[in-house]
Backbone bond lengths (Angstrom), bond angles and torsions (degrees), N, CA, C in turn:
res aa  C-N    CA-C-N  psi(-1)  N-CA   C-N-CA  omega(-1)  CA-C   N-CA-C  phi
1 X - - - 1.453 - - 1.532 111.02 -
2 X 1.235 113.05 -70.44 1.441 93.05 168.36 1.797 121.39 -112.29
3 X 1.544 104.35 87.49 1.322 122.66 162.58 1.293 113.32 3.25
4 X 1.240 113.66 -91.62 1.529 127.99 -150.88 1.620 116.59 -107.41
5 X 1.490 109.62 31.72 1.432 122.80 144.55 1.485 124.44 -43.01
6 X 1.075 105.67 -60.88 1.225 116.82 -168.29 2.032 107.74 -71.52
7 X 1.254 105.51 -67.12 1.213 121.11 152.28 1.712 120.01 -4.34
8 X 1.723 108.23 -84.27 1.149 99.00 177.60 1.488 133.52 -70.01
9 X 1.595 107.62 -7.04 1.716 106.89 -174.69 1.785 79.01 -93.01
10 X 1.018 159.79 -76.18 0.798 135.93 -158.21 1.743 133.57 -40.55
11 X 1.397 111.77 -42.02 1.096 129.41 160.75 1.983 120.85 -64.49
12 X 0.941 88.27 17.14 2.120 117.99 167.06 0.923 117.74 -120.56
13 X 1.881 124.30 -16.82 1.110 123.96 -162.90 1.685 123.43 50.92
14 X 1.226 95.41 53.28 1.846 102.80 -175.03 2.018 83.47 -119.87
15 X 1.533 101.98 156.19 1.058 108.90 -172.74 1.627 80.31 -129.71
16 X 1.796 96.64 147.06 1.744 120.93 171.10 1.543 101.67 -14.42
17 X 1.184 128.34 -60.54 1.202 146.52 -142.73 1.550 93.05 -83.58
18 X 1.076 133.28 -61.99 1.431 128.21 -171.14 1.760 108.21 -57.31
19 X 1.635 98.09 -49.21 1.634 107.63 -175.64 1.734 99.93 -60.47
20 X 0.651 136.32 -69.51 1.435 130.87 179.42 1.394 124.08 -30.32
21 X 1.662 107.08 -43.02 1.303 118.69 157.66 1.653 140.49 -38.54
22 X 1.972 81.33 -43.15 1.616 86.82 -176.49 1.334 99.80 -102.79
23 X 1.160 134.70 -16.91 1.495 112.29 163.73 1.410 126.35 -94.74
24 X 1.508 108.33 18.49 1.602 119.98 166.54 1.595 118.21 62.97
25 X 1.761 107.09 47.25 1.327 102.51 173.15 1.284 70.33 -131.14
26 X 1.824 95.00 -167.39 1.263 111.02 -176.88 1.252 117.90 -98.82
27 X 1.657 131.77 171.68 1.155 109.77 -176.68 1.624 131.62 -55.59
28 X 2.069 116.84 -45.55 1.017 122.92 173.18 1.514 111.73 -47.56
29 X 1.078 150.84 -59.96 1.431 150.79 177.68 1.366 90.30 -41.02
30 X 1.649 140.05 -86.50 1.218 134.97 -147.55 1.591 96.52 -39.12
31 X 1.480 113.18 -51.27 1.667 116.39 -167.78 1.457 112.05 -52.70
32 X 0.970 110.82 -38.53 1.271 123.34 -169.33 1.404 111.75 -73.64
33 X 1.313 114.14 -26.01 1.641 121.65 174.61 1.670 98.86 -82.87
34 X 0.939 122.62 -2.20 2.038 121.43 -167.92 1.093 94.37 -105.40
35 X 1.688 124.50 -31.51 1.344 114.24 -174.58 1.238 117.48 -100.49
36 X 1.408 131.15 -3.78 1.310 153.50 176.67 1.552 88.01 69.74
37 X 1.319 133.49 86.00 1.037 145.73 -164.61 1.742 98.41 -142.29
38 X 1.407 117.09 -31.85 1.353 137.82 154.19 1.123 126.20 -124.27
39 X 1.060 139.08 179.15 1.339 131.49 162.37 1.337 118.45 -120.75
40 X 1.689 129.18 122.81 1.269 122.26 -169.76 1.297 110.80 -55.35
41 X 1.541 107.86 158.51 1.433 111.54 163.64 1.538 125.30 -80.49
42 X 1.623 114.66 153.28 1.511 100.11 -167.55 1.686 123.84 -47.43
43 X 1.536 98.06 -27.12 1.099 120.32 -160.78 1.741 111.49 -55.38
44 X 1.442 76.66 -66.36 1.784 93.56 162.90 1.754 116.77 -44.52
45 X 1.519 83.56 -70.59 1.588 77.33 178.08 1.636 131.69 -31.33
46 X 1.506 109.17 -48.34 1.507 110.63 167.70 1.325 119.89 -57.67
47 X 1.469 122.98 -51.35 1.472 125.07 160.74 1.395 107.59 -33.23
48 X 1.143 145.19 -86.53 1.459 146.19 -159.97 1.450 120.18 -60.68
49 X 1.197 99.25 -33.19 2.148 121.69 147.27 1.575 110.56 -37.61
50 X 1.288 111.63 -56.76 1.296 134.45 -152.89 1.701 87.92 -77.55
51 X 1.147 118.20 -64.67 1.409 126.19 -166.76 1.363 106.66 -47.07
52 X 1.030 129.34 -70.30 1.299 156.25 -154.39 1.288 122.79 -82.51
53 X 1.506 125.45 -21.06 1.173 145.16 136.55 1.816 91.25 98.77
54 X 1.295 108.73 50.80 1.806 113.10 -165.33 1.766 94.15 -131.42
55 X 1.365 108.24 164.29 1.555 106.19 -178.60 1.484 93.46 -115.52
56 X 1.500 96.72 164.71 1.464 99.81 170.28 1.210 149.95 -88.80
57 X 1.416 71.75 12.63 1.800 93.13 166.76 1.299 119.37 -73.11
58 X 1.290 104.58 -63.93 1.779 123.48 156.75 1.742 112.17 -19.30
59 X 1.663 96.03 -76.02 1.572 97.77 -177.24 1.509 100.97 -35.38
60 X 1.454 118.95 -54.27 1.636 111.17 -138.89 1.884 104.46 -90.37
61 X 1.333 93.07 4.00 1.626 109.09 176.73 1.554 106.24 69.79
62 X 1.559 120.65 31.25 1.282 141.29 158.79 1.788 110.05 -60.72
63 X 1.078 106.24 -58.78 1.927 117.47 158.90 0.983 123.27 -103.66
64 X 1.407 124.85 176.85 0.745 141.30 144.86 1.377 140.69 -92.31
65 X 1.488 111.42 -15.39 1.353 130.07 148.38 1.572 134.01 -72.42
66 X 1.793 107.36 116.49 1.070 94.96 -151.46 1.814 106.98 -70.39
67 X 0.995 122.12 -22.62 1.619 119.95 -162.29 1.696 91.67 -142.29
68 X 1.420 97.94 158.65 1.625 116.58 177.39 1.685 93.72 -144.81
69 X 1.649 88.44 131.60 1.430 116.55 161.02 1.479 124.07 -22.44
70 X 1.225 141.62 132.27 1.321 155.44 -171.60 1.359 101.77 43.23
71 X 1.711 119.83 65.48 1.652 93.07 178.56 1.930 101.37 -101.15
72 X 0.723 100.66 161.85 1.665 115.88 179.11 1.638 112.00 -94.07
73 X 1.556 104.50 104.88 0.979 110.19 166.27 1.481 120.56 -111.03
74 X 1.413 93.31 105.75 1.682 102.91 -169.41 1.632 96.76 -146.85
75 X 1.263 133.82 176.26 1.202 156.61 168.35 1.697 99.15 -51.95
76 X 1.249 112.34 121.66 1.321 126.57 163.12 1.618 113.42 -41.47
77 X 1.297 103.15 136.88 1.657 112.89 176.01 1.429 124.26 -91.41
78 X 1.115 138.94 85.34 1.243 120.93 -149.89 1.708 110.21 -72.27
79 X 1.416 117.80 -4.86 1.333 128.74 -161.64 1.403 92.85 -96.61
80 X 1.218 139.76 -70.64 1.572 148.03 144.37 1.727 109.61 -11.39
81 X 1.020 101.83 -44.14 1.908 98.83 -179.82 1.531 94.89 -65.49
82 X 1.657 121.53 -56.27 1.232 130.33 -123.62 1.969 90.53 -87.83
83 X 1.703 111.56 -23.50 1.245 115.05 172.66 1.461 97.20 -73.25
84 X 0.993 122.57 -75.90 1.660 127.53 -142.13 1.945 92.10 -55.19
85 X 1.367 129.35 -19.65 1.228 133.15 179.02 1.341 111.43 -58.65
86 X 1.596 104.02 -64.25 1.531 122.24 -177.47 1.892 90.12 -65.55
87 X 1.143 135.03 -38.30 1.249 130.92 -170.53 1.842 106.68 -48.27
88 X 1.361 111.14 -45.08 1.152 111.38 -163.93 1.202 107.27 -82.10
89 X 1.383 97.52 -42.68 1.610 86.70 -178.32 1.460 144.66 -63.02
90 X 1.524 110.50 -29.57 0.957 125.33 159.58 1.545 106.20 -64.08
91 X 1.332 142.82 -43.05 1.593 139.29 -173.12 1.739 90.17 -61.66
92 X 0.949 133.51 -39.58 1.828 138.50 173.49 1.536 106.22 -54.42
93 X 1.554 115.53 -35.08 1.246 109.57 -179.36 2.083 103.07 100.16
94 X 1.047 92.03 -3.71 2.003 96.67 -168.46 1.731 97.93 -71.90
95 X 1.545 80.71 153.78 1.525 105.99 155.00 1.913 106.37 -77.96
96 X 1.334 108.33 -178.63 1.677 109.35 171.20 1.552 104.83 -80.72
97 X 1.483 111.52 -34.92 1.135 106.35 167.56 1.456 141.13 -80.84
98 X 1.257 113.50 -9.52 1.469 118.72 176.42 1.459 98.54 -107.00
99 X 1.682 132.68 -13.04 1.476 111.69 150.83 1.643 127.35 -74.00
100 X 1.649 112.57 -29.76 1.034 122.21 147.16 1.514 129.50 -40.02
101 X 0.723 130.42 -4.79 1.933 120.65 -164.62 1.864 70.13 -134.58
102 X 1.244 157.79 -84.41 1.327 131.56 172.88 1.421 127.39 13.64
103 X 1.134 118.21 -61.82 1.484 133.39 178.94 1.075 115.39 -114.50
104 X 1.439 128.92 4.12 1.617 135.15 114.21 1.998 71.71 103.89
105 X 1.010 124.60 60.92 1.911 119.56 152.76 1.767 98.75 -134.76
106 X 1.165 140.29 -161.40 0.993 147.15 167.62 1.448 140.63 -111.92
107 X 0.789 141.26 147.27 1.801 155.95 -160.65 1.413 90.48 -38.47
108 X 1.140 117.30 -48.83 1.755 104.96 -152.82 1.426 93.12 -83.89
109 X 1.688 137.39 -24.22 1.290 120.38 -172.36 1.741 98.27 -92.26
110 X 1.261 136.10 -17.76 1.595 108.73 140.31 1.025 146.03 -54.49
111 X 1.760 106.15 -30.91 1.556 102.77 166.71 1.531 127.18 -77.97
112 X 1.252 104.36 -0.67 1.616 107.70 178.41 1.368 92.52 -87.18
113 X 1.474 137.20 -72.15 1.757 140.40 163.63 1.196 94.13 -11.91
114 X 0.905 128.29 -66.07 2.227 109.07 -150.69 1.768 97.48 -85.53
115 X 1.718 126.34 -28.99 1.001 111.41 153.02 1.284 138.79 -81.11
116 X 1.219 115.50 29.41 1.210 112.60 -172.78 1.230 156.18 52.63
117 X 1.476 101.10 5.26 1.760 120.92 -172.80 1.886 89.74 -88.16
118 X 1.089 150.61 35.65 1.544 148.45 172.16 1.617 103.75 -173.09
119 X 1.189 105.44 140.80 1.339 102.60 160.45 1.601 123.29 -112.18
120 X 1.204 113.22 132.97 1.535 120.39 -142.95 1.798 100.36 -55.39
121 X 1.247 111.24 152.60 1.415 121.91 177.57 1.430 101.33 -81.77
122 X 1.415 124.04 145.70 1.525 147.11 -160.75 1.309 102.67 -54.79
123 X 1.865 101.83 -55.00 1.486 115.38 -168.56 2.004 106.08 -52.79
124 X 1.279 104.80 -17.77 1.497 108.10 -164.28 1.413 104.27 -112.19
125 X 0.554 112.02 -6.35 1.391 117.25 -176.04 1.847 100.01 -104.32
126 X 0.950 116.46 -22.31 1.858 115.99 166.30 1.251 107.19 -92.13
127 X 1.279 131.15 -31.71 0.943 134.90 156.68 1.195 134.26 -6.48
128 X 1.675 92.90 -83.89 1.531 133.39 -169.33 1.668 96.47 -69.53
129 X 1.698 139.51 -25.54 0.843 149.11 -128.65 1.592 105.42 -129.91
130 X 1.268 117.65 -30.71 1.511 132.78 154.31 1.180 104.15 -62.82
131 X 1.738 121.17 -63.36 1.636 107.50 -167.88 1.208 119.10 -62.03
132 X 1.436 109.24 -25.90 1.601 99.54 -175.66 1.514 92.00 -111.24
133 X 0.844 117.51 68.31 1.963 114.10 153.92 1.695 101.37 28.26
134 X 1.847 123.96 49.20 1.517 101.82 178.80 1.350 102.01 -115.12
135 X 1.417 116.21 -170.94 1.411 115.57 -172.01 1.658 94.54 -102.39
136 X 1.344 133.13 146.49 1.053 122.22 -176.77 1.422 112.51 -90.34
137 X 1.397 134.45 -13.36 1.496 151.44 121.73 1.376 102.63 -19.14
138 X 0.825 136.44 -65.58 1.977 137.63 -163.84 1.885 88.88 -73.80
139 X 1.192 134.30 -49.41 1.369 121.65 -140.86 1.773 86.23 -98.08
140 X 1.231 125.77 -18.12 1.690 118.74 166.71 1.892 107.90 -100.44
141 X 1.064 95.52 18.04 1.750 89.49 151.57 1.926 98.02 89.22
142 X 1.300 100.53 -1.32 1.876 105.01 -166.88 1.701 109.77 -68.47
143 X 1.440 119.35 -30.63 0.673 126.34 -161.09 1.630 122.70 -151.44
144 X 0.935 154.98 159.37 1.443 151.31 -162.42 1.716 115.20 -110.47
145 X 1.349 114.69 -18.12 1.328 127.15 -178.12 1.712 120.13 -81.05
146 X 1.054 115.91 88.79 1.685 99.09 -163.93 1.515 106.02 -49.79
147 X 1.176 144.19 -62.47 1.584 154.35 -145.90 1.684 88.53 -90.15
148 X 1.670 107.95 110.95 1.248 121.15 138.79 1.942 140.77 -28.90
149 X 0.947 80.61 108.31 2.214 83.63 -165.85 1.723 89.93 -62.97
């Protein structure tokens, strides 16, 4: 899931131990995100985005380009996620529940996503981002381009 975790902290010369540091878990968790043993949280994910000056498209092996022009590295929006969510779905034509059963969770945890009381889990949020050909940068607010270069 996400490819080139490992990849780009290495290519910084940061060891497990430092990366964990700066995104304030511990080391076993960081490992566990390299081995897809977990899956980071979005949150993180933007943090280590942020660091590294890479999109998340890249990380998640969505591109092949590591970075795109004017991206915004700032703190995730959860209000901006929770539109561009309901954005798609409705452009799909879905109910919450027939975009829901898509990415296989249920009606009520989309309707919390587009209202904003949760911020969507990683696994769903690539998800949602494979089926519709988007950039996962555009659907967390990183970027303005929906379709990944």
């Amino acid at each position: 899931m996400l490819e080139r975790l490992e990849l780009v902290r290495k290519d910084n010369d940061h060891s497990q131990r430092i990366m964990a540091s700066n995104l304030n878990v511990s080391k076993s968790t960081y490992a566990r995100w390299e081995t897809n043993e977990k899956i980071i949280p979005l949150t993180h994910l933007n943090n280590f985005c942020n660091l590294y000056n890479v999109s998340m498209d890249y990380i998640t092996g969505r591109s092949k380009k590591k970075n795109y022009n004017n991206i915004k590295e700032d703190e995730l929006d959860i209000f901006l996620i929770a539109n561009r969510i309901k954005l798609v779905r409705l452009e799909a034509g879905l109910t919450q529940k027939e975009f829901a059963e898509k990415i296989n969770t249920t009606q009520s945890t989309i309707c919390a996503y587009e209202k904003a009381k949760h911020l969507i889990l990683t696994v769903f949020a690539l998800d949602i981002c494979r089926q519709n050909n988007l950039s996962l940068d555009w659907l967390c607010g990183r970027i303005n381009n929906k379709k990944s270069e």
